[in-house]
C-alpha positions as CSV (number, residue, x, y, z in Angstrom):
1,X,0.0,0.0,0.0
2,X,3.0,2.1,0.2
3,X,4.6,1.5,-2.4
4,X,1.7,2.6,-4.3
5,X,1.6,5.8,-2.6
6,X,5.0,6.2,-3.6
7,X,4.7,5.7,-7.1
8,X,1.9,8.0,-7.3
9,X,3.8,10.4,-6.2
10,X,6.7,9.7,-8.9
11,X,4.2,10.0,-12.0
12,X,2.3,13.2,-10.5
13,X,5.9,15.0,-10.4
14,X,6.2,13.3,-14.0
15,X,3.5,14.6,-15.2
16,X,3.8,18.4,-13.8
17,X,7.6,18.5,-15.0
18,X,5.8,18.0,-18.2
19,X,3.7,20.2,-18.0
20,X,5.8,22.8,-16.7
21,X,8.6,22.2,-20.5
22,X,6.4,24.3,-22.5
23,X,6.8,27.4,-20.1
24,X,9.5,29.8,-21.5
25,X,12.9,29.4,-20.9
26,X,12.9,32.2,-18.2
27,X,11.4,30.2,-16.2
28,X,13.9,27.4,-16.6
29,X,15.7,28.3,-13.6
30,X,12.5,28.3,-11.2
31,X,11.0,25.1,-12.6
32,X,14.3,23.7,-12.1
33,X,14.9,25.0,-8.6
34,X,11.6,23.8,-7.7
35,X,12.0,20.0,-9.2
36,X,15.3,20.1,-7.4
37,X,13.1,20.9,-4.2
38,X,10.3,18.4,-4.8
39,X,12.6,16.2,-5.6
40,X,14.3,16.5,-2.6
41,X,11.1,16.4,-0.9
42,X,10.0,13.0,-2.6
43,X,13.6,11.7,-1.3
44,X,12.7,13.0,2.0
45,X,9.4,11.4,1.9
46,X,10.3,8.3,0.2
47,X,12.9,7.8,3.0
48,X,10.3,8.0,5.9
49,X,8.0,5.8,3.5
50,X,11.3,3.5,3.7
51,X,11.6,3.8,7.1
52,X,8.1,3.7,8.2
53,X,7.8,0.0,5.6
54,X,11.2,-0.9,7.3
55,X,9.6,-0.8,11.1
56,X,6.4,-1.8,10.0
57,X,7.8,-4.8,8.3
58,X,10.6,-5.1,11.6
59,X,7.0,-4.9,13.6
60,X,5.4,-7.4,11.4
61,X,8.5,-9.8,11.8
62,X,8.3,-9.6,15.3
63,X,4.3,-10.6,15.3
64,X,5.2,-13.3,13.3
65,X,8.1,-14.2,15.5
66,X,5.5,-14.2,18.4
67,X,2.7,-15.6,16.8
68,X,4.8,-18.6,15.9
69,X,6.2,-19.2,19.8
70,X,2.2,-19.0,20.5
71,X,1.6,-21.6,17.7
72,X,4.1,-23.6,19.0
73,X,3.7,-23.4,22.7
74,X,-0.1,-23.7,21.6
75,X,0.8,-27.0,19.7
76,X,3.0,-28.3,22.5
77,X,-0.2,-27.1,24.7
78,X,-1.9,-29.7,22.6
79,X,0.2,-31.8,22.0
80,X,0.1,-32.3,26.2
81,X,-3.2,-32.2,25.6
82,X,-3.3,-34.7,23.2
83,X,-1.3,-36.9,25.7
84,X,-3.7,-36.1,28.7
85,X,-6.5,-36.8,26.6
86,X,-4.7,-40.4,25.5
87,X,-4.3,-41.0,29.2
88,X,-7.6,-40.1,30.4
89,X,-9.0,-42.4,27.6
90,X,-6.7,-45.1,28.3
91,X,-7.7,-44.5,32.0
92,X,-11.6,-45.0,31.1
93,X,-10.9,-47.8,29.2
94,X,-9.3,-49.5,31.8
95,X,-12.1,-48.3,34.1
96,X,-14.8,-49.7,31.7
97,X,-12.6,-52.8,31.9
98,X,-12.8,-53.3,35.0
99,X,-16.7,-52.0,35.7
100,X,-17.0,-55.0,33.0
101,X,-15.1,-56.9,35.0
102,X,-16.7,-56.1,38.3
103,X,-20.4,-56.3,36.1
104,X,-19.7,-59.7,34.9
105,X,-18.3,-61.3,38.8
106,X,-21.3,-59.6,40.0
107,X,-23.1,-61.6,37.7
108,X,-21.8,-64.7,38.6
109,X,-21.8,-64.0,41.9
110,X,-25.4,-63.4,41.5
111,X,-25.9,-66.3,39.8
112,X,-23.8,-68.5,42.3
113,X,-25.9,-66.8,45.0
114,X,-29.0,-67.8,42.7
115,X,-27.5,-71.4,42.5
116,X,-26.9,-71.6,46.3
117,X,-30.1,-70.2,47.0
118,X,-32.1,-72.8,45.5
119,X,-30.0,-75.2,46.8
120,X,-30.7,-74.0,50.0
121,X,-34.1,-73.8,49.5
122,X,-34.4,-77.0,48.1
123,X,-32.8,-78.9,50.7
124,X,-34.9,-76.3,53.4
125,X,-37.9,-78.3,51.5
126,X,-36.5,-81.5,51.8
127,X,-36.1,-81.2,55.4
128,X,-39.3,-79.6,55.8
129,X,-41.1,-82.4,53.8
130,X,-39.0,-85.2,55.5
131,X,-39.9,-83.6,58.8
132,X,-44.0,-82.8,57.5
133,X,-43.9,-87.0,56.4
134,X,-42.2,-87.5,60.0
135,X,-45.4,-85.4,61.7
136,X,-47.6,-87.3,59.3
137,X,-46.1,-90.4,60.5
138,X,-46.4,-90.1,64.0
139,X,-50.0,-88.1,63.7
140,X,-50.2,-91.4,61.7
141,X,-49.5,-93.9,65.0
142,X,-50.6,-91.4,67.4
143,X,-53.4,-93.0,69.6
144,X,-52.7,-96.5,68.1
145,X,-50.3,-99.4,68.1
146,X,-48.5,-100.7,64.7
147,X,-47.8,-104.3,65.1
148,X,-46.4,-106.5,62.1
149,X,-45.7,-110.2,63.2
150,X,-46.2,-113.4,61.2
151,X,-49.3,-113.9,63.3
152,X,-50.4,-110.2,63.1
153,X,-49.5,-108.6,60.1
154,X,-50.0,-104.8,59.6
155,X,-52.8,-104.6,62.5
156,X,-53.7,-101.5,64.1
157,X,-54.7,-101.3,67.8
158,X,-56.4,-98.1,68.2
159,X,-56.2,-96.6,72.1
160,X,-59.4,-95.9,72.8
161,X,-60.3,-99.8,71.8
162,X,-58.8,-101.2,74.9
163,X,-58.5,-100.1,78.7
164,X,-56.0,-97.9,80.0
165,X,-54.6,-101.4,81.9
166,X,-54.3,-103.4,78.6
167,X,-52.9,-100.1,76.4
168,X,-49.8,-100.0,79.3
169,X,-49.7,-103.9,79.0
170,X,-49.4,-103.6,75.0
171,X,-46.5,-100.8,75.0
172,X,-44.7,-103.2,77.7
173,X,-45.1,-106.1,75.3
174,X,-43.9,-104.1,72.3
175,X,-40.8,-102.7,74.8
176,X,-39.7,-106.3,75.6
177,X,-40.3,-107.6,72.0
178,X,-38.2,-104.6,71.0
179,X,-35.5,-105.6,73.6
180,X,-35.8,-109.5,72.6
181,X,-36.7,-110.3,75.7
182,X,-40.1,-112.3,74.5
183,X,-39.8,-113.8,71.5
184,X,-42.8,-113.0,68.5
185,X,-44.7,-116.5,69.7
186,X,-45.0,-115.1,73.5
187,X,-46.0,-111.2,72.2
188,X,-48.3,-112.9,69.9
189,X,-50.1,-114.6,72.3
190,X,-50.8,-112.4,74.9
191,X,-52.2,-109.5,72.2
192,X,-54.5,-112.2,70.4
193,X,-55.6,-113.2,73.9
194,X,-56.3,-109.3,74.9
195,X,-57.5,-108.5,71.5
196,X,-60.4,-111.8,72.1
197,X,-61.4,-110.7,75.5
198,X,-62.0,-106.9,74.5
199,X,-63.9,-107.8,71.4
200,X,-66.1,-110.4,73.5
201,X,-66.9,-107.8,76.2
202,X,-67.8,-105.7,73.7
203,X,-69.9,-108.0,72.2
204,X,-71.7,-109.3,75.3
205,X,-72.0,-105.9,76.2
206,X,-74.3,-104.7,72.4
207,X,-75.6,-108.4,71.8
208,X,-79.2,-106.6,71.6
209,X,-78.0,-103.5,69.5
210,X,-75.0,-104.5,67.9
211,X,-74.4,-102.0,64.8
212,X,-71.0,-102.8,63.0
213,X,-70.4,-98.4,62.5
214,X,-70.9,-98.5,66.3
215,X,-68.1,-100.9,66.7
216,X,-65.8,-99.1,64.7
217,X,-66.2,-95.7,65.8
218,X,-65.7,-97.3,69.8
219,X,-61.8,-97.9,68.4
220,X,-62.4,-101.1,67.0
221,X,-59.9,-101.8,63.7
222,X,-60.6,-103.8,60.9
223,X,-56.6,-104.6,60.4
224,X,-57.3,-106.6,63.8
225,X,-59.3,-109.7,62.0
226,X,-57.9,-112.5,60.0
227,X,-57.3,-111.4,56.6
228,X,-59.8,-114.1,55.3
229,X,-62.7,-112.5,57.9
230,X,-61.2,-108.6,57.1
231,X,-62.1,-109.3,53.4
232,X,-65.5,-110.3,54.0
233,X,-66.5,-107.5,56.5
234,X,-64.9,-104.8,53.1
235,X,-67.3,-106.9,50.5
236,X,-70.6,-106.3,53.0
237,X,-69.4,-102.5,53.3
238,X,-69.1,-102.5,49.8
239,X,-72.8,-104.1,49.4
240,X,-73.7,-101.6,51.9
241,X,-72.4,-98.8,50.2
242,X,-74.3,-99.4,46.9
243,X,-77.5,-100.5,49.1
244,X,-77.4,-104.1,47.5
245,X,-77.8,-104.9,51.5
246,X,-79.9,-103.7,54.7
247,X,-78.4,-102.5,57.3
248,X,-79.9,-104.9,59.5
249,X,-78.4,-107.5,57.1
250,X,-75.0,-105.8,57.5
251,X,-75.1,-106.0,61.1
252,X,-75.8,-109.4,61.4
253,X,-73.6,-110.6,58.8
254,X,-70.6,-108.4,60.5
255,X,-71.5,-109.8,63.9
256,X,-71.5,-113.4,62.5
257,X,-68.0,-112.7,60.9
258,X,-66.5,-111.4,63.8
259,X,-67.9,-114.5,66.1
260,X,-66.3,-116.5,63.6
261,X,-63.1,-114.6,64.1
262,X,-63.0,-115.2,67.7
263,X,-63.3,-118.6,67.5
264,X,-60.6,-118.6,64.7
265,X,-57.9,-116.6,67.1
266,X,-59.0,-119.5,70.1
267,X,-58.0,-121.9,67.9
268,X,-55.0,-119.8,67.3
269,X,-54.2,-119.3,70.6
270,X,-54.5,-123.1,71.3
271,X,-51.9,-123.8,68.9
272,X,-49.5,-121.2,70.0
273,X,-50.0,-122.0,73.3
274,X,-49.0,-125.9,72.5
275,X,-45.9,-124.7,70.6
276,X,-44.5,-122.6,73.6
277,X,-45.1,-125.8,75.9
278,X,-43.0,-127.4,73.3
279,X,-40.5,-124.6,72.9
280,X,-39.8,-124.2,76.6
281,X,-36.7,-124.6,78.0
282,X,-34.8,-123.9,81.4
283,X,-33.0,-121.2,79.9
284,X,-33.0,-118.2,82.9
285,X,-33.7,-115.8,80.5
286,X,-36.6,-117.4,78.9
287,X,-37.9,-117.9,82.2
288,X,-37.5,-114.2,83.3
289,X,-39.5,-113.3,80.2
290,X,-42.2,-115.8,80.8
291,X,-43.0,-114.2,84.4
292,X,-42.6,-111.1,83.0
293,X,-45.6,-111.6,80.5
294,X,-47.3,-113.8,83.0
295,X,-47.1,-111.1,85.3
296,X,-49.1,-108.8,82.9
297,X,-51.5,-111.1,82.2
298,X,-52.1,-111.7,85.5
299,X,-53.6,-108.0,85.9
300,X,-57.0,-108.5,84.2
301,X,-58.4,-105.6,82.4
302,X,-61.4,-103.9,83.6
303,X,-64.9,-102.9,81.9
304,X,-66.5,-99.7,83.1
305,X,-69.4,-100.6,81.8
306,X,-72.0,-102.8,83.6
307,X,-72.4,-106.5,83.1
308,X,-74.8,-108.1,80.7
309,X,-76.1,-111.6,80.1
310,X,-74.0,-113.9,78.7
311,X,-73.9,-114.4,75.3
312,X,-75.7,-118.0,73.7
313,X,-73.1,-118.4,71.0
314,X,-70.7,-121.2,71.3
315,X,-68.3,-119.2,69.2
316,X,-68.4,-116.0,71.7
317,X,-68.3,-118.5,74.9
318,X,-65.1,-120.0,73.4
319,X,-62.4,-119.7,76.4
320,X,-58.5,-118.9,75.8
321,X,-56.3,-121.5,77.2
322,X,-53.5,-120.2,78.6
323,X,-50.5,-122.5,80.2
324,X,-50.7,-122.0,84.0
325,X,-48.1,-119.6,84.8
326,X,-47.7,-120.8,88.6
327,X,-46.6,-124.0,87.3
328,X,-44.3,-122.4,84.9
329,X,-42.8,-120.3,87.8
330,X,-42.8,-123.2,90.2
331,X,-40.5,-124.8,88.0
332,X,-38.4,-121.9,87.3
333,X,-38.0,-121.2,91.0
334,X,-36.6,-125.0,91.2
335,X,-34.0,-124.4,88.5
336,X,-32.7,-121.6,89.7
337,X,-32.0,-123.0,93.3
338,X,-30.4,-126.4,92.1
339,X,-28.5,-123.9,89.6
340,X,-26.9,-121.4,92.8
341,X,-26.9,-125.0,95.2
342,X,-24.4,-126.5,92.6
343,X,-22.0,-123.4,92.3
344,X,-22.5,-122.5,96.0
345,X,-21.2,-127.0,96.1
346,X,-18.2,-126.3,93.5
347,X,-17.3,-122.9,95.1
348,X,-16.5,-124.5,98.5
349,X,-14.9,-127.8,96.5
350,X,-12.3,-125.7,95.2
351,X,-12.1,-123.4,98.2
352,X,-10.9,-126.6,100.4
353,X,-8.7,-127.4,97.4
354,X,-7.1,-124.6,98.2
355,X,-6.4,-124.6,102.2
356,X,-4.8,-128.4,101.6
């Protein structure tokens, strides 16, 4: 721009010494005088143009100079930038690593913890269902006694069927069978026997109003006849049930069935009665037991109720035999003294030994 200036300046003084050539020659010495003072001037001003471009240009240098230090501290500011930037996206991406990390063990965890959990609770239900078929079990036997012997097979004594007396005399027999103290024979015995004189007072007791529904809801069981006799009582239920039968027809025919059964379990009792005579032995232990149950059955059970006349059937009239148990101790008693007289006799054999 001034440069331009300049040159302007050139070509106006061009242009009026031009002009100025046609003017007379009198004038020479003024037009030159004067060109020799513009000129002079232009110098003059063409050296402060100089020196005004010259600073201007020194100025400019220096802004560049200055600019470029801020463009380069500006690119080392990015370039530190740059690096903070790298490291705070290295340092996410680790962090992202490890929240992925942490997200994916909590998931496990969670699913471990889901895995445990129904583990837990499957094994809480196990033990709550073992335990709810234990309660079930024992609500089950509650009030009644299980017995399962080759004479009695799955029968149920319910409590209320029997006396307070023959209940305690049951659980003792069940104790000492436990305990192998009585052998099955001896246990079976004294229940068929206690199982025959219940029914019987029973029966003596409603020969006039027997009803079968009666009998069962008093505690009687079923399970308690001989399979043959329990099969026909279920057939007249089942007759019942569809009304093929009275119930006056029931009850007689149930009342016939269980005479028969009582004669049936005499019988029985005859023959287990013979084998025990024929199994006895003067084994001390044996003997014990035999008292022992003897002893029990000597404690006859009791009906609250009040007597009634006696039955007509032969079947109902029908008697247990039982061995006499005074006998049977008698002779127990004897084999126990000879047994202590003959080691007291070879204690005091060998004692005399001794002294000589």
């Amino acid at each position: 721009m001034k440069k331009y200036k300049l040159t302007k300046t050139i070509i106006a003084a061009c242009l009026t010494f031009s002009i100025a050539v046609p003017y007379s020659i009198a004038d020479a010495s003024t037009i030159s005088e004067k060109l020799q003072n513009d000129a002079s001037q232009l110098h003059t001003e063409l050296d402060t143009k100089r020196q005004s471009v010259r600073q201007e240009i020194e100025l400019t240098k220096a802004d560049i100079k200055q600019n470029r230090e801020v463009i380069n501290n500006a690119k080392e500011d990015i370039n530190v930038l740059k690096e903070k930037n790298e490291h705070i996206e290295k340092q996410h991406q680790e962090i992202k690593d490890k929240a992925d990390q942490v997200i994916e063990t909590v998931k496990q965890d969670k699913a471990e913890y889901e895995k445990v959990k129904q583990d837990v609770k499957n094994r809480i239900d196990s033990k709550v269902e073992d335990i709810d078929n234990k309660v079930q079990r024992v609500e089950s036997v509650k009030d009644k006694i299980v017995i399962n012997t080759p004479s009695l097979p799955d029968v149920t004594i319910k409590d209320k069927w029997l006396t307070d007396a023959d209940n305690q005399a049951l659980q003792g027999l069940l104790d000492k069978l436990e305990q192998k103290v009585i052998t099955d024979l001896q246990y079976e015995r004294k229940v068929i026997d206690i199982l025959n004189n219940t029914l019987k007072s029973y029966l003596k007791l409603h020969q006039h109003d027997f009803n079968f529904n009666h009998l069962l809801n008093s505690g009687f069981d079923i399970s308690t006849l001989s399979e043959r006799n329990r099969a026909l009582i279920e057939r007249l239920q089942n007759l019942k049930s569809h009304n093929k039968i009275s119930d006056d027809s029931f009850n007689m025919q149930s009342l016939d069935i269980l005479k028969n059964d009582l004669k049936e379990k005499a019988d029985k009792l005859e023959r287990l009665n013979a084998k025990l005579k024929s199994e006895e032995s003067s084994d001390l232990t044996s003997g014990f037991a035999d008292n022992f149950v003897d002893n029990i059955e000597a404690k006859p059970a009791t009906q609250t109720t009040a007597p009634v006349k006696q039955m007509s059937t032969s079947s109902s009239e029908h008697q247990s035999s039982l061995p006499d148990s005074g006998e049977r101790r008698n002779t127990t008693l004897v084999s126990v003294a000879i047994l202590l007289l003959a080691i007291a006799m070879i204690s005091f054999l060998f004692s005399r030994k001794r002294k000589k």
